[in-house]
KOLDOLUM-525377 format. One line per 4 residues: their letters; for each residue x, y, z of N, C-alpha, C, O. Coordinates in steps of 0.001 Angstrom, whole numbers. Example, Ala and Ser with C-alpha at 12.3 -4.5 7.8 and 13.67 -1.06 7.14 Angstrom:
residues 2
AS = 13190:-5690:7800:12300:-4500:7800:13200:-3300:7800:14236:-3319:8465  12850:-2250:7080:13670:-1060:7140:12900:30:7870:13409:1138:8039
end
This chain:
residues 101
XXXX = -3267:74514:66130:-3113:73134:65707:-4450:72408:65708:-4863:71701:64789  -5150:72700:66991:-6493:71892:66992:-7394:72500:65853:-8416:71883:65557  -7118:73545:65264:-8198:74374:64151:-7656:73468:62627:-8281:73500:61567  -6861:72996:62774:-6286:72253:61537:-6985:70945:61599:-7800:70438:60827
XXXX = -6509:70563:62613:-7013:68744:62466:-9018:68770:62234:-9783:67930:61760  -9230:70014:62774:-11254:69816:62698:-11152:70230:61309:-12225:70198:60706  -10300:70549:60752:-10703:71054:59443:-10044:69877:58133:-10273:69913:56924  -9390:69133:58720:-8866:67771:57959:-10236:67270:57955:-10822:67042:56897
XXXX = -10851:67063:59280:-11799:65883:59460:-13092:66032:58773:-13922:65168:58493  -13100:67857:58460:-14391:68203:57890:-14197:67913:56350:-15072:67951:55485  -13260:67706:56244:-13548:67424:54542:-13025:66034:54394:-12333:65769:53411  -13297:65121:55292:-13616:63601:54684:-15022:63158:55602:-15412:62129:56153
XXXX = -15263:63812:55520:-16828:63640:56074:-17422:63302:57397:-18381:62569:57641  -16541:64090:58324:-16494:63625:60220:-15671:62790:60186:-16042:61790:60800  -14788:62709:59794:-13510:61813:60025:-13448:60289:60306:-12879:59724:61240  -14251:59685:59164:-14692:58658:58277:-14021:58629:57383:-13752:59743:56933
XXXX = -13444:57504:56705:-13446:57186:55497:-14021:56427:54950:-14687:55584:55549  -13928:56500:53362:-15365:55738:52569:-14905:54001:52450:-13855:53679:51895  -15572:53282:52873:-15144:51921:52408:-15349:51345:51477:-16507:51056:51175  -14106:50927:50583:-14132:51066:49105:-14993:49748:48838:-15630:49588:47797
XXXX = -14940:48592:50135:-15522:47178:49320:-17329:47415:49997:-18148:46556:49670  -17711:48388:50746:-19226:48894:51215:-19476:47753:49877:-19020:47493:48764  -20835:47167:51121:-21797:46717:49894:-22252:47044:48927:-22696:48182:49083  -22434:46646:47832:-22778:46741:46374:-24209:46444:46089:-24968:46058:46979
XXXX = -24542:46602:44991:-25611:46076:44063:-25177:44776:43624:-25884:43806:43896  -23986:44613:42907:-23538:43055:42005:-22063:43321:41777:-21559:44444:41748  -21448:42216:41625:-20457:41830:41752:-19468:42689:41027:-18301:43013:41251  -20354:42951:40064:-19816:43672:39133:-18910:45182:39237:-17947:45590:38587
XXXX = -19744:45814:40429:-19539:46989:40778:-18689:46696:41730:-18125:47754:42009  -18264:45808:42415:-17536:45499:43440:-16255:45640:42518:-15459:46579:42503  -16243:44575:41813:-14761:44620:41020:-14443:45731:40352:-13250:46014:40242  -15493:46617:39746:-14794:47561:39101:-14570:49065:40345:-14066:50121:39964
XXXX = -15009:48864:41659:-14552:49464:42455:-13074:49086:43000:-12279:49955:43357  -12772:47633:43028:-11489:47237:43391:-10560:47532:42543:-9444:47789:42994  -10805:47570:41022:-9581:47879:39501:-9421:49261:39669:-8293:49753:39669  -10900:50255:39878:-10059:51499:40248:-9261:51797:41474:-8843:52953:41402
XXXX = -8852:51136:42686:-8255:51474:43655:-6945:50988:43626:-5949:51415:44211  -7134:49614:42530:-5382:49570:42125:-5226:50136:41660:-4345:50813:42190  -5760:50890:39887:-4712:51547:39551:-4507:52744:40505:-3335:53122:40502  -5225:53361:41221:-4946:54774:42070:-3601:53983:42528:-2585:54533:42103
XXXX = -3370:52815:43301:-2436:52677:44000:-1246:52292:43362:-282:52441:44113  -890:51750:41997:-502:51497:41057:493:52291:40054:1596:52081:39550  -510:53341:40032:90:54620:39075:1623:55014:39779:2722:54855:39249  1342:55552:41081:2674:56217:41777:3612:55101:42328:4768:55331:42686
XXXX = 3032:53893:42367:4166:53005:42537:5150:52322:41075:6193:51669:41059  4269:52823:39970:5109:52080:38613:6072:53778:38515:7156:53873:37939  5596:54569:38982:6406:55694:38698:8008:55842:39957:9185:56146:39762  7278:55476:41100:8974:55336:41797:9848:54279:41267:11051:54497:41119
XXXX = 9353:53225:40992:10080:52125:40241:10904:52425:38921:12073:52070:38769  10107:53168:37920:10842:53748:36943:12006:54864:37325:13135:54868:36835  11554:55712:38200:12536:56675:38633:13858:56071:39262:15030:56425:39130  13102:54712:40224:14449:53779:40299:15610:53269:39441:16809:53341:39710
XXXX = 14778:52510:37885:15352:52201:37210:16265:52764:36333:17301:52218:35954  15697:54334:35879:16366:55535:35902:18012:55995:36371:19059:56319:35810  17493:55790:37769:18610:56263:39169:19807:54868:38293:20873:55182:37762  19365:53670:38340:19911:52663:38066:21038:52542:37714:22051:52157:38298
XXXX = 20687:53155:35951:21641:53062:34837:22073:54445:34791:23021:54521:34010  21776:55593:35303:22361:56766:35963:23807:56146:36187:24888:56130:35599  23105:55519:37640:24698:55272:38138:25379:53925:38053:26058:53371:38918  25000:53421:36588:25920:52204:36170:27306:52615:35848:28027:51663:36145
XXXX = 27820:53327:35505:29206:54026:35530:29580:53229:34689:30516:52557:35124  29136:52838:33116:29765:51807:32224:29037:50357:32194:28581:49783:31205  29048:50014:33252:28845:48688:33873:27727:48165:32815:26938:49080:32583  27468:47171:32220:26482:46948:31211:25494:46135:31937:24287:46032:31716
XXXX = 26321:45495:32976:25073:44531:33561:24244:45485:34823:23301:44953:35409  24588:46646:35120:23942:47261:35745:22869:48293:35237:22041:48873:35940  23097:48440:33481:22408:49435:32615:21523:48240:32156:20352:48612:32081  21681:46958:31832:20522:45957:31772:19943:46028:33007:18806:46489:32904
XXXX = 20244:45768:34120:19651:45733:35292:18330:46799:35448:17262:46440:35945  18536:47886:35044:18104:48896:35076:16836:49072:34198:15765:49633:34428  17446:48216:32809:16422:48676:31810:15190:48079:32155:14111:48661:32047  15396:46443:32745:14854:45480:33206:13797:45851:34087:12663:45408:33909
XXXX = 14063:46605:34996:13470:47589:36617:12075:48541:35042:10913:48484:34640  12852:48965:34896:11482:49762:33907:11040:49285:32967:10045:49828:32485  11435:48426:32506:10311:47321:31663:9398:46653:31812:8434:46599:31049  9641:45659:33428:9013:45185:34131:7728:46076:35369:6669:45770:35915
XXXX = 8516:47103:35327:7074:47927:35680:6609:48315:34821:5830:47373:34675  6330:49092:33864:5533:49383:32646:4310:48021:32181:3186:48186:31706  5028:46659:32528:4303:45899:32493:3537:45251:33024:2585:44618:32566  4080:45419:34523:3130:45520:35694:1910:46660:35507:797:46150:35379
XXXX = 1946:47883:35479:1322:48616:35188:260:48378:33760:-795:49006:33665  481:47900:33250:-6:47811:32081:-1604:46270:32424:-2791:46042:32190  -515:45760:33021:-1509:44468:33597:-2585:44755:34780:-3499:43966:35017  -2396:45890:35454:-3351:46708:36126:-4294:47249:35052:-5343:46606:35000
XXXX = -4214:48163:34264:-4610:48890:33528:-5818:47813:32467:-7030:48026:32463  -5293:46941:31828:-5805:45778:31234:-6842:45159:32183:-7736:44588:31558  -6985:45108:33644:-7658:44447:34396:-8843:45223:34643:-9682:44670:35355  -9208:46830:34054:-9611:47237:34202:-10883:47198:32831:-12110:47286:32781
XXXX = -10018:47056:32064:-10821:46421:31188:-11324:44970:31091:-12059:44773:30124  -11115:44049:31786:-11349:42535:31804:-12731:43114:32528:-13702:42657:31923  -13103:43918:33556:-13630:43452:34103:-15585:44187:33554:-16673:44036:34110  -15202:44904:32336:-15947:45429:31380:-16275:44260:30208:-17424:44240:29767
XXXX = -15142:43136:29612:-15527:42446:29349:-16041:41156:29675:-16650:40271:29075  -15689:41304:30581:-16581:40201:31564:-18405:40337:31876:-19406:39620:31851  -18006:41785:32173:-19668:42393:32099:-20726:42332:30911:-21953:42242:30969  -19774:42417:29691:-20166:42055:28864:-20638:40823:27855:-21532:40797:27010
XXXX = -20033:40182:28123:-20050:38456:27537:-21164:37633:28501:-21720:36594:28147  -21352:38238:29654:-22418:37922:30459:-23526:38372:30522:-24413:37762:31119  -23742:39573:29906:-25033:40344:29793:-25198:41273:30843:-26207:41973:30752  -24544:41437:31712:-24929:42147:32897:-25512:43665:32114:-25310:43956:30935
X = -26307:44539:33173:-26434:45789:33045:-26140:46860:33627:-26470:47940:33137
end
């Protein structure tokens, strides 16, 4: 057991992790370090949600307001997701309209 855990720790670097907001150069890099850690966190949460919404109307058994209910659950994440995804680009055009380099 103890040969496992030294060997977890050796591959995140002595058993550290990296700190995603560590000082920067400019602001810039800050934010586009923060847009990639939502979507990482983002991706697998719009996907249990859909699988929810899924499960949903699965087991609406007829019921129409439970197969809307449902459709609703995966629409609304797709669009959540989507508004992550988009933020990832804001923050490229932002970089841009400002001149940054």
């Amino acid at each position: 057991m103890n040969f496992f855990i030294e060997k977890v720790f050796a591959a995140t670097g002595g058993g550290t992790l990296p700190n995603p907001l560590s000082p920067t150069s400019d602001i810039y890099a800050l934010l586009d370090r923060i847009t990639d850690y939502l979507i990482l966190i983002a991706a697998p949460i719009a996907t249990v949600i859909i699988l929810w919404g899924a499960f949903q109307i699965l087991t609406a058994a007829g019921d129409m307001k439970k197969v809307n209910s449902g459709k609703d659950t995966i629409i609304w994440s797709i669009v959540g997701f989507f508004i992550v995804i988009i933020s990832k680009g804001a923050t490229y055009l932002i970089k841009d309209i400002l001149g940054a380099n």
